[in-house]
C-alpha positions in Angstrom: 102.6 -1.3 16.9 99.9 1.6 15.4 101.6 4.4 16.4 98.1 6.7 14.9 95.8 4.3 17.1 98.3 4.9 20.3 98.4 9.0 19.5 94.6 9.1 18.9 94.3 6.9 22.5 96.4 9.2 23.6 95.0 12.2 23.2 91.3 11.1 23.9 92.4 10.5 27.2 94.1 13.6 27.9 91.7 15.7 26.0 89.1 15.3 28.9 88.8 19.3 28.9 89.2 19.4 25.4 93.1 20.0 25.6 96.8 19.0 25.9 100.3 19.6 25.8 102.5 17.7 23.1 105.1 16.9 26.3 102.2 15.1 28.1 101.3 13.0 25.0 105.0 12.1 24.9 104.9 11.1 28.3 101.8 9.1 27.8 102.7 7.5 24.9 106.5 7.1 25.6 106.9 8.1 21.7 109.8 10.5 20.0 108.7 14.0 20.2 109.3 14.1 16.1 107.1 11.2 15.7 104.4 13.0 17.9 104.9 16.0 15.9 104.6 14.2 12.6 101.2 12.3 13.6 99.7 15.6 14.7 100.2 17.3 12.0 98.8 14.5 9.7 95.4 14.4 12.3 95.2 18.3 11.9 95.3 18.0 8.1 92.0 15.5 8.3 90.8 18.0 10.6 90.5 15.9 13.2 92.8 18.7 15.5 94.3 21.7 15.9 97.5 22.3 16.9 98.7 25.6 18.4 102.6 26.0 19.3 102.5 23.2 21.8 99.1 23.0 22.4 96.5 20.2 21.0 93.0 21.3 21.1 90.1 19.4 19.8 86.0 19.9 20.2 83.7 17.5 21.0 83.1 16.6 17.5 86.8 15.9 17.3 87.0 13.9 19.9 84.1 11.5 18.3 85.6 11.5 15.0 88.7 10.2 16.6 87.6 8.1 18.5 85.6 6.5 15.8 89.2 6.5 13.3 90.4 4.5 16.1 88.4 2.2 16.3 88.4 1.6 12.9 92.3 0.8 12.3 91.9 -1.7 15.3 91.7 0.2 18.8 89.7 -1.5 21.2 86.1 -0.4 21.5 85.5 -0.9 25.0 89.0 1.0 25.7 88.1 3.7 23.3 84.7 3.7 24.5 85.4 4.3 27.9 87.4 7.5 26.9 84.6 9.3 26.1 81.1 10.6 28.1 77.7 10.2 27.6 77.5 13.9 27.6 79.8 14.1 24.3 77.1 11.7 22.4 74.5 14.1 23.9 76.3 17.0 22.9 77.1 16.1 19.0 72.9 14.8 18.7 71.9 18.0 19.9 74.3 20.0 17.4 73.2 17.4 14.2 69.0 18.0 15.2 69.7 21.9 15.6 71.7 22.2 11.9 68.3 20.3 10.7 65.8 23.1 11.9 64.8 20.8 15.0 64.2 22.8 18.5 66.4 20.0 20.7 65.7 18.8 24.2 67.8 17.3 26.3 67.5 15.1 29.5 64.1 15.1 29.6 62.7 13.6 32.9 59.2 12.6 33.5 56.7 10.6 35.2 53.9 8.5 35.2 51.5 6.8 37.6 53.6 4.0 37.1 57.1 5.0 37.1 59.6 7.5 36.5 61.4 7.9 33.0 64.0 9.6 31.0 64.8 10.3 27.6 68.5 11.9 26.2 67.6 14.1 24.0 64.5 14.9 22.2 63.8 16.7 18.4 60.9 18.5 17.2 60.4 19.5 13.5 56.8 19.3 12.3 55.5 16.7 12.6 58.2 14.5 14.1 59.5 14.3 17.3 62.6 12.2 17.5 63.5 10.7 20.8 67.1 9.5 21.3 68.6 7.2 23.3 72.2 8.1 23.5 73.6 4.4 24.2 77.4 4.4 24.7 78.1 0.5 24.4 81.1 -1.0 24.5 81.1 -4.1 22.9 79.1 -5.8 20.2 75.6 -6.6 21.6 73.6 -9.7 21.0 70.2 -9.7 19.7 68.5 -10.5 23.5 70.4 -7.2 24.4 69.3 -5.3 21.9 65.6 -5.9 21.9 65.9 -5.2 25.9 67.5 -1.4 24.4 65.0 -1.0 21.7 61.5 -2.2 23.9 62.8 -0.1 26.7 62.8 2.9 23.9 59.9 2.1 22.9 58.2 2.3 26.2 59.9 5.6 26.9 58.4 7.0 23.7 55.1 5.6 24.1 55.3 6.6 27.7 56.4 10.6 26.7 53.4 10.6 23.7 50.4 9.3 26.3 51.6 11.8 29.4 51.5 14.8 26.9 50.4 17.7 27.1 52.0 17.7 30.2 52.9 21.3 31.7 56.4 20.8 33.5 57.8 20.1 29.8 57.0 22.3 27.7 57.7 20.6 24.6 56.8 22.4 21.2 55.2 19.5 19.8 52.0 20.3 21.8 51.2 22.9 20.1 51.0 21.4 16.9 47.8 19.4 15.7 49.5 16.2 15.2 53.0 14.5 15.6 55.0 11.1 15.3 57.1 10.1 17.9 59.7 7.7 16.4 61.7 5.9 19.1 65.5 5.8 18.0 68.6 4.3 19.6 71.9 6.2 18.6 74.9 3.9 18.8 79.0 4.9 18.4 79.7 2.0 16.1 77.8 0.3 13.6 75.5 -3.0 14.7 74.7 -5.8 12.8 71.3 -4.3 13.1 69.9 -1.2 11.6 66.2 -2.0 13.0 65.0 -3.8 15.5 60.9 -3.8 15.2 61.0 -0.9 12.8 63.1 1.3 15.5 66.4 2.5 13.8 69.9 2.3 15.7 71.7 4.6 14.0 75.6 5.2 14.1 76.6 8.8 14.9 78.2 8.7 11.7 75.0 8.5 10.1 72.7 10.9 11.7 72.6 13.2 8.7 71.5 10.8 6.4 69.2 9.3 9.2 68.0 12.8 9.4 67.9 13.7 5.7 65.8 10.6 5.2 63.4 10.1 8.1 60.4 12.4 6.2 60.4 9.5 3.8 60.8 7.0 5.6 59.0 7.6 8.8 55.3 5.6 8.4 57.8 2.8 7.6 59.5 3.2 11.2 57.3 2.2 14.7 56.2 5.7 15.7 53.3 6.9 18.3 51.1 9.4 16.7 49.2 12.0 18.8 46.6 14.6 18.6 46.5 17.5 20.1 43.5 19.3 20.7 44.0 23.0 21.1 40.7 25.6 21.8 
């Protein structure tokens, strides 16, 4: 028995609202209150916690760095998975495009003669406009399943880049002259794929880097570049 991978199970389930007493984690976990005590205070020290009197708190961020630790010594994903929202995903890719001087979107609903459409959350930093899809799978996907993700993002992207400028959004991107918008799948866990047709799926983990590099990189990654004409 893991008794960090129980604790961290543990408390991601009873962290819903971001906080819990040690005597419910005992009664979850069925564990010794010093053992509870000792595991805490090893998760606060790789800040992964806090831990006031009896009280655990953790943030969202937290929360996605345990889950991830648990995962990695051997929890399972779908279990783990399942003990988080899509809103937490959201929440932490909005926080990591706002530290990099992006203006963030999120949710951002649309239409076109054809259909209706939806992407999570949306970046703009001249002259890229990033467009997430938050996906919170649970299990490894196979290659059919992951060109369905990536064409679908794809079609969003192209979809957002052809219906703009479009009034009811209001997204600062249309008031630049030009702009790229690169189509990117966010994942919790590493794939066996890092691209699929030039479109990144990128592990929370990694969006710094992702970010740090994507000036570099980006006319090597499937984009949709628009003009904007402004009088």
């Amino acid at each position: 028995m893991n008794l960090e991978r129980n604790i961290i199970t543990s408390i991601l389930k009873l962290t819903q609202t971001h906080s819990t007493l040690i005597k419910h984690l005992k009664t979850d976990t069925n564990l010794p209150l010093e053992t509870i005590h000792t595991l805490l205070e090893k998760l606060q020290s790789d800040e992964l916690l806090n831990l006031n009197h009896e009280l655990v708190k953790v943030s969202t961020n937290d929360r996605l760095q345990l889950a991830i630790k648990a995962i990695n010594i051997g929890a399972d994903i779908q279990q783990i998975s399942n003990l988080l929202c899509w809103q937490e995903f959201e929440e932490i890719t909005a926080i990591a495009l706002h530290n990099n001087n992006f203006t963030v979107y999120k949710n951002i609903r649309f239409k076109t003669p054809t259909r209706k459409w939806e992407i999570d959350v949306i970046g703009c930093k001249p002259p890229l406009v990033v467009c997430i899809d938050c996906k919170h799978w649970e299990h490894a996907i196979s290659p059919s399943t992951l060109n369905k993700i990536a064409t679908t993002q794809a079609d969003r992207t192209k979809a957002l880049t052809e219906t703009l400028p479009n009034p009811k959004l209001q997204l600062e991107c249309t008031k630049w002259k030009n702009a790229h918008f690169i189509p990117t799948i966010l994942s919790l866990t590493p794939n066996n794929f890092k691209f699929y047709d030039n479109i990144p799926i990128v592990p929370i983990l990694q969006i710094q880097d992702f970010l740090n590099q994507l000036p570099v990189y980006v006319y090597q990654l499937k984009s949709y570049q628009k003009t904007f004409n402004h009088i």
